[in-house]
C-alpha positions in Angstrom: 14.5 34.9 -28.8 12.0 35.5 -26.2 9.2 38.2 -26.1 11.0 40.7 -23.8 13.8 40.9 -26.0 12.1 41.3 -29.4 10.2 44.1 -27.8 13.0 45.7 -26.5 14.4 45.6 -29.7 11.3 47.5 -31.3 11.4 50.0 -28.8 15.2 50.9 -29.3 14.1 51.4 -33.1 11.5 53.5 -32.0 13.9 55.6 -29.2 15.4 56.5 -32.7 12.7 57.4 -34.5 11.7 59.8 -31.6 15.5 61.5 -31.5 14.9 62.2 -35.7 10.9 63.5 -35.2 12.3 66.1 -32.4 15.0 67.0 -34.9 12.5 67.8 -37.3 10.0 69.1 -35.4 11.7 71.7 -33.6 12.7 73.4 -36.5 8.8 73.5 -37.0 8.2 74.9 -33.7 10.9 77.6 -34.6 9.5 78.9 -38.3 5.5 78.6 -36.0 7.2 81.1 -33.5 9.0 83.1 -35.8 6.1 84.0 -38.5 3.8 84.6 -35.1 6.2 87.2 -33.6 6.8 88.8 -37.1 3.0 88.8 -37.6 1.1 89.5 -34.7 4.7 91.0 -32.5 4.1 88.4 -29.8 5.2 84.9 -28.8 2.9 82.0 -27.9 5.0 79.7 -25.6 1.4 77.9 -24.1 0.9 77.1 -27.8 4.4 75.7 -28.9 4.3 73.2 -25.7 0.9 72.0 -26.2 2.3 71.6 -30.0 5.4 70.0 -29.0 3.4 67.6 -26.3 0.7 66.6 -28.9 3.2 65.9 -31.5 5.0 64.2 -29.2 2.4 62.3 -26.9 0.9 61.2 -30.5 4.3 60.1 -31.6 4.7 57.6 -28.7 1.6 56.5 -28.3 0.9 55.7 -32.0 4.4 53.6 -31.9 3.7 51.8 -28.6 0.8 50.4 -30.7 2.8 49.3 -33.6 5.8 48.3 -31.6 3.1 45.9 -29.3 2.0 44.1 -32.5 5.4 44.1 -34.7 6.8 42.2 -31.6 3.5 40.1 -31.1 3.8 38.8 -34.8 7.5 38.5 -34.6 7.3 36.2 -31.8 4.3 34.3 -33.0 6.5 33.9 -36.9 9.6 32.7 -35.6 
């Protein structure tokens, strides 16, 4: 199997991994907006995207990094 396609095969896995995080995390970003408009009457939509683009920039960043040396010690095991 060649480098390309064990890569490709980590990144697929991580495409997943990303769909189930935004699952998860939006219902975070809902109960964050929620408590702030019960508690202070206001929404702070600036804040939830930084929070979702944080979380998220973190998310795919972190896993390009993993994926990069899963794939590189696959390749170099087989």
């Amino acid at each position: 199997m060649s480098f390309q396609k064990i890569l490709r095969d980590q990144v697929v896995q991580t495409v997943d991994l990303l769909e189930i995080f935004l699952c998860m995390l939006v219902p975070v970003v809902l109960a964050k907006g929620t408590i702030d408009y019960l508690s202070q009457g206001q929404l702070f939509w600036l804040s939830y995207g930084l929070l979702i683009l944080k979380s998220v920039g973190g998310f795919i960043s972190l896993f390009a990094v993993i994926d990069l040396f899963e794939a590189i010690r696959r390749y170099h095991s087989r």
